[in-house]
N, C-alpha and C positions, 0 to 999 in steps of 0.2 A: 091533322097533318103530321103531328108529333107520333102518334099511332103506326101512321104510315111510315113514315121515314126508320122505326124502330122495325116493324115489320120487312122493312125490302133487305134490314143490315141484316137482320136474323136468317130470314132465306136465301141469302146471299150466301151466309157463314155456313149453313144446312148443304147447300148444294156444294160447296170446296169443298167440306170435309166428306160428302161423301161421293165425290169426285178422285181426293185424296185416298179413301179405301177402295175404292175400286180399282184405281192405278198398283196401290199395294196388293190387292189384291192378283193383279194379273202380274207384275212381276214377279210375284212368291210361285206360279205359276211356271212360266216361262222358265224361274231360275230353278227349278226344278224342285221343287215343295215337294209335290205330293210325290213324286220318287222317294225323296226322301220318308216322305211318313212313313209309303208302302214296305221301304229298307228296314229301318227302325223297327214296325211291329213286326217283321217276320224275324227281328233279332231281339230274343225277350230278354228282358230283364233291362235295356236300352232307353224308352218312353225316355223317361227321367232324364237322361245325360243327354239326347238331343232337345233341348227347349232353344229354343232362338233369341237373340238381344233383336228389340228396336231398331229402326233409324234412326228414332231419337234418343236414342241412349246410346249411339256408336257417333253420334255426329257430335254429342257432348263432351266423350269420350277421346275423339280426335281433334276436339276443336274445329268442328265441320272441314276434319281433313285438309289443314294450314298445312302449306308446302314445307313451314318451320318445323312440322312435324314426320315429315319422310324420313323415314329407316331406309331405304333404298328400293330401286326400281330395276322392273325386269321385266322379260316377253309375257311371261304370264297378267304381269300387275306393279301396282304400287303399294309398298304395308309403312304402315303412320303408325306413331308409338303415342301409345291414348293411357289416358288412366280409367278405370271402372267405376262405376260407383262404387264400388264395395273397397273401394283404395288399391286393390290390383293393379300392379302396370303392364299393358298387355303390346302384342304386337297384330295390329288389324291391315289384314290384309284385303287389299282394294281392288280382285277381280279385274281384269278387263272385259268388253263385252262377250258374253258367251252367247256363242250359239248354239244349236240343237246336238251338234256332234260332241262337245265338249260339256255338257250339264251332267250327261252323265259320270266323267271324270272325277267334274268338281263334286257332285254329291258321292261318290266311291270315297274320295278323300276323306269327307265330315262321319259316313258309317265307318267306317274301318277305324279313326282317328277316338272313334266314342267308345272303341270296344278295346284299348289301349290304355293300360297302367303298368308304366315302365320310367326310371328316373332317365334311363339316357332315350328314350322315344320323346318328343316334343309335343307338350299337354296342348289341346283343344279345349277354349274354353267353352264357344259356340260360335253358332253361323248367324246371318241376318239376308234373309232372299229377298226382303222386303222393297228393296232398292231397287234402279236399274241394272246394277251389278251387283254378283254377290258381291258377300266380309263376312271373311273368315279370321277370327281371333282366337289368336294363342297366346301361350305365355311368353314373355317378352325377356329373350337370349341377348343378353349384352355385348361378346364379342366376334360376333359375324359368324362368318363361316369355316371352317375346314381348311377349305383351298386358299383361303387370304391368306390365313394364318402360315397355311407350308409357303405360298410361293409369291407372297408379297411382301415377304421379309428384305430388309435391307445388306443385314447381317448375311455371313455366311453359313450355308448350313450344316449343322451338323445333329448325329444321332443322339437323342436326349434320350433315358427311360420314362421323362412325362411322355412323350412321344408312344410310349411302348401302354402308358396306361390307357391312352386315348384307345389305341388298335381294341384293349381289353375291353373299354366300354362299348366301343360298338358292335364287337365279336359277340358279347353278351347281349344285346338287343336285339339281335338278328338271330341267334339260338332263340330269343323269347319268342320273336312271332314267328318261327319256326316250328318248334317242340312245343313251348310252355302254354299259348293262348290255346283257348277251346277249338277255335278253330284254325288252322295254321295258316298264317299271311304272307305271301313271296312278295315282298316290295317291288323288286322290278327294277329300278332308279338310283341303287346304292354310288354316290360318286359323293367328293370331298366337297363340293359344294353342296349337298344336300344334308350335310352332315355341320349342326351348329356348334357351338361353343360360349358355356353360361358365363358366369360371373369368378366361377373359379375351373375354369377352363375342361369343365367337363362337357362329355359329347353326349348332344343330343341330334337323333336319327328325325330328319323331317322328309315334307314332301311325300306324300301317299297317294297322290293322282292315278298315277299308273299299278297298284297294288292291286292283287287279287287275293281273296280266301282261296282255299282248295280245301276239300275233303281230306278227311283222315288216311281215307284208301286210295286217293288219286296221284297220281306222281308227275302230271307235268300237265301244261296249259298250253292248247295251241292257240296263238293270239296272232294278232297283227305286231312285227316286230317295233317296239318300244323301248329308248333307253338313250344312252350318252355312246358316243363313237367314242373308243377311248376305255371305255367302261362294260361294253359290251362283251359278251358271252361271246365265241364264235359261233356254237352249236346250236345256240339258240336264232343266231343272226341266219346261220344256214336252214335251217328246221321248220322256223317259227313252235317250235315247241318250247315254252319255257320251263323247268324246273327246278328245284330251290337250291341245284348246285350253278343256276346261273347269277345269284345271290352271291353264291360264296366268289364266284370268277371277280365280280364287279367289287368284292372286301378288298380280293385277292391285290388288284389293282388299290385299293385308294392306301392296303398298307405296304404297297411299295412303295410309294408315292409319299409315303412317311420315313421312311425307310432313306429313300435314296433322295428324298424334295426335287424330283422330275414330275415335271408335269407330265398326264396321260397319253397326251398327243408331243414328239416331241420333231423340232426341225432338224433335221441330219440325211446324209445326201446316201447311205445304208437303208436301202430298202426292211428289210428286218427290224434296223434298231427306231422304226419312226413309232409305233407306240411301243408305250413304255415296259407293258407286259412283254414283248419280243425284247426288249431290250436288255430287263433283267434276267431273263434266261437265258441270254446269250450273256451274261456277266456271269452269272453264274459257271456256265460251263467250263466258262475260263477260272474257274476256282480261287479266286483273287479276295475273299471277303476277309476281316478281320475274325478274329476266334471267337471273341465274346460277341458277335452274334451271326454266326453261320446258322446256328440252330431256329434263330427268328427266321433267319431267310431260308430255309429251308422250307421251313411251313409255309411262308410265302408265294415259294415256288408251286408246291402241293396245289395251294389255291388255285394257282392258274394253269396248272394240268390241262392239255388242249382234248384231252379224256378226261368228260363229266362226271366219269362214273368213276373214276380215281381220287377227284379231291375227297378232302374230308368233310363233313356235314359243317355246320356252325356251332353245334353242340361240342362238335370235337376240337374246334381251333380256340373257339371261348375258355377251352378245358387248358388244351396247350397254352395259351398264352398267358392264361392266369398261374398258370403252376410255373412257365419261364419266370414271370416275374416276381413269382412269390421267392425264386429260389433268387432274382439278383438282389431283393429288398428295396427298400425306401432310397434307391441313386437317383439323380437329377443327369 
């Protein structure tokens, strides 16, 4: 009898766990796995940097995702701040359900995010599809985002040069997956909330959903239009052809936006002045800036040139802006 009752515990335990892999098995499926492997080995040198965490080493990690542990929520998902085993603090982000139209997004984000080393680009540690939802984990950016920062201040605002280093860092990240990566990446989605801020208020560029590589010799991608109202290209909104000077339009906006702390979409009863790029170029015209920095808002303006083929590359504003600020020095 003793025999038995050990035997039905044991078959019992045999059938969950492989009831348990089987489920894992078809969600790794569904949340788009083998996309991902097939991405990965056609980008060599890669294997390595995509390996996956568990669910049980992400549920450890988050304390099976305690609501005490919410970094903040949003249409995409919920991300919990978890520790790693390895003592890392990370920031695991909690997919919501994906479906078949959206797996390929989410897996575009984890290749593109694995072929990225950059300080102000935000580190991917890895993914876990094993779940019902993906978790996707990165390294864990202490103070929010971008857009808190300019326009949830209390204070009144005013032009800092910290303000002028932030422009510098992301100027420089968007030259990197422009020019510098093997193969050059147009983000797509540059807005001030996608844009974090670490521990000493340096920027780091996230969010790669909507990113695409292009070729060396290709010069624009015709897609379904994608992006923030606000932060949108015209050209490309007209077109549907994106190109990497609709990158530079969407900087062009978040360093106005630093610049003047308006938000992108603004209420005012001037047709013209409602976003904020028409706004600033109508300030502009009226030639009203202060001296010590006409010169940033110049370039500013350049960026948002309603002619794509007039602004400047990223390579070239990253250049301007590092050499403006080399020449004002260490101001605050």
């Amino acid at each position: 009898m003793l025999f038995l009752l050990i035997g039905t515990w044991w078959l019992y335990k045999f059938v969950k766990r492989r009831r348990e892999t089987q489920l894992k098995q078809n969600f790794f499926k569904r949340n788009g796995g083998l996309l991902l492997q097939q991405q990965s080995s056609s980008n060599e040198g890669n294997t390595e940097k995509t390996k996956l965490f568990t669910s049980m080493e992400l549920e450890i990690a988050a304390d099976n995702f305690n609501t005490n542990r919410i970094l903040g929520q949003g249409v995409q998902g919920t991300v919990y701040k978890g520790m790693l085993a390895d003592g890392r603090i990370a920031a695991v982000k909690k997919s919501k359900l994906v479906d078949e139209g959206n797996v390929e997004q989410f897996i575009n984000e984890v290749v593109v995010l694995t072929q990225i080393n950059h300080i102000n680009i935000v580190k991917l540690f890895r993914c876990c599809l094993e779940t019902e939802v993906p978790l996707l984990v990165y390294e864990f950016i202490p103070n929010g985002t971008l857009y808190r920062y300019i326009h949830d201040q209390t204070e009144e605002f005013t032009i800092t040069w910290e303000r002028l280093r932030i422009d510098v860092e992301v100027s420089g990240a968007l030259s990197y997956l422009h020019s510098t990566t093997s193969i050059p990446i147009y983000h797509r989605d540059i807005k001030s909330a996608n844009i974090l801020l670490d521990d000493k208020f340096r920027a780091k560029i996230s969010d790669f959903g909507a990113s695409r590589y292009v070729t060396i010799d290709q010069t624009h991608l015709t897609t379904r239009v994608q992006g923030t109202f606000g932060y949108l290209d015209l050209v490309y909104f007209q077109s549907s052809q994106f190109t990497k000077n609709g990158d530079v339009y969407s900087f062009g906006v978040v360093f106005v936006g630093l610049l003047t702390g308006q938000k992108p979409i603004r209420s005012t009863d001037i047709e013209e002045d409602k976003s904020l790029a028409g706004y600033f170029l109508r300030a502009m015209k009226e030639n009203s800036k202060e001296e010590e920095i006409i010169t940033i808002a110049m370039l500013a303006k350049r960026c948002l040139n309603l002619n794509g083929r007039k602004r400047p590359t990223m390579k070239e504003v990253a250049f301007e802006l590092g050499g403006i600020r080399a020449s004002i020095g260490p101001q605050n």
